[in-house]
N, C-alpha and C positions, 0 to 999 in steps of 0.2 A: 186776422179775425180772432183766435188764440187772445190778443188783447184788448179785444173790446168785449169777449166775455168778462171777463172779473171788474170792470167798470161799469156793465151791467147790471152783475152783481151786487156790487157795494152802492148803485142809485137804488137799487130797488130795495136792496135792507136798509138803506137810509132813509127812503120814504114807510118802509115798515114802523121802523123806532119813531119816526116824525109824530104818525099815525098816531102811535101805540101810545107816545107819551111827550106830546105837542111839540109844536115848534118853538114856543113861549117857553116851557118850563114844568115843569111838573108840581104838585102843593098837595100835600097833605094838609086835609082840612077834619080839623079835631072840633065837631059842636052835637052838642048834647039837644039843642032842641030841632026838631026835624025841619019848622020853617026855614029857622035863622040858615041852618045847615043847607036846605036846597035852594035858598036864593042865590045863596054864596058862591055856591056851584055853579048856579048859571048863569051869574054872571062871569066866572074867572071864565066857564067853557068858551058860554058869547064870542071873548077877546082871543081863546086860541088854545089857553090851558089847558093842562091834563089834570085833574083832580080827583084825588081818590081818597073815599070819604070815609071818617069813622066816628060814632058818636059817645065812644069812652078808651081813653087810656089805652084800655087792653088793647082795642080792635085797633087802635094806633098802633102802638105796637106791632103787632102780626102782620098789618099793611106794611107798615116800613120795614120789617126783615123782608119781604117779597119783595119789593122792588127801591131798595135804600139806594141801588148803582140810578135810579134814575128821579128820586126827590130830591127837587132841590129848593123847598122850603118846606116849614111846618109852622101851617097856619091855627091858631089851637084861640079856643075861649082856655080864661085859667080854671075857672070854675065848671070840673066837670064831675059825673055821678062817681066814679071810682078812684079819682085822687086829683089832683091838680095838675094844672098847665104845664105851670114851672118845671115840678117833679118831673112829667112828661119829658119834657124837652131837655132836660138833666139827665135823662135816663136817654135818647137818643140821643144826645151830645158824646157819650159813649160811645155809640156804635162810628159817629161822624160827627167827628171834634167842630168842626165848622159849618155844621148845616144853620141856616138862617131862620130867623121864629121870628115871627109876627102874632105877639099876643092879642086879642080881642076881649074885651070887656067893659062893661057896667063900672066895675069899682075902680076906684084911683089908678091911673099908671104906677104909682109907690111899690104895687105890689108885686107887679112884674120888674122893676129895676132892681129891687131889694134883693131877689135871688137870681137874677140873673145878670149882671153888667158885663157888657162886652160890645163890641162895634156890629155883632150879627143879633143884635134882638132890637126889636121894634114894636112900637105901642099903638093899637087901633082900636079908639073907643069906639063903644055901643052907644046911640048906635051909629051905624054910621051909611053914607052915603055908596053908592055905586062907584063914583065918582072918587071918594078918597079912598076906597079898597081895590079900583085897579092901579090906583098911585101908587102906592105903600107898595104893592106886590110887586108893579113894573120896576122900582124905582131899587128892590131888591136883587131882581132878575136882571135888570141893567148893568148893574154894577158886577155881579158876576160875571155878563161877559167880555167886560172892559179887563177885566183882573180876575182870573179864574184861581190863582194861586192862593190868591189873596181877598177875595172878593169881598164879606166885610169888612176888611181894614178902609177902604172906598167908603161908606157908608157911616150917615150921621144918626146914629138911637136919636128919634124922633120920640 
């Protein structure tokens, strides 16, 4: 019996953490305009996601020191009210050298491969479908768990 306690234990904090920050994946999602931002949301939730929302910069920030052990993208417009995507994601690429971005925008892809080239960043024009934004995500998250070490080195900047 002694043994099937702690087995217990570790299904039932596993479905805690599943709960707490999806079986999918976790996304921080950086949009400044309230629609854009809660359709996004539910559609990532729909599919399974755990998504925890900020609509400038900063509040990205603060989100991602709270729970950095468990985002594993940063989904961001570039054009936000207190500084930009890029910077954004520049500024936690610090914190997590390899965390995966999927920018969202209106203006040229240009603007996101200009400062940031690497096999973990990806381009999702506005606007765009249900349909190519759980692509883009899934197709991120896939790859991670094919290759956790490595996970965008798998992956083609779209």
């Amino acid at each position: 019996m002694s043994r099937v306690q702690p087995a217990l234990k570790n299904a039932a904090e596993s479905e805690v953490s599943d709960a707490l920050f999806g079986r999918l994946g976790t996304v921080l999602l950086v949009e400044d305009e309230d629609f854009v931002r809660e359709v996004t949301a539910e559609i990532l939730e729909a599919q399974g996601y755990v998504v925890l929302k900020a609509r400038t910069a900063k509040e990205a920030r603060t989100t991602f020191r709270q729970h950095d052990k468990f985002v594993g993208l940063l989904l961001t417009d570039i054009v936000l009210p207190d500084e930009n995507g890029c910077e954004l994601a520049q500024g936690l690429r610090i914190l997590s050298a390899r965390l995966p971005v999927i920018f969202m925008s209106g203006y040229a892809k240009t603007i996101a491969s200009k400062v940031l080239k690497d096999a973990c960043t990806f381009y999702l024009p506005k606007p765009y479908t249900a349909e190519s934004l759980l692509q883009k995500v899934g197709q991120v998250f896939a790859a991670g768990e094919t290759n956790s070490m490595h996970a965008c080195d798998s992956l083609q900047p779209v």
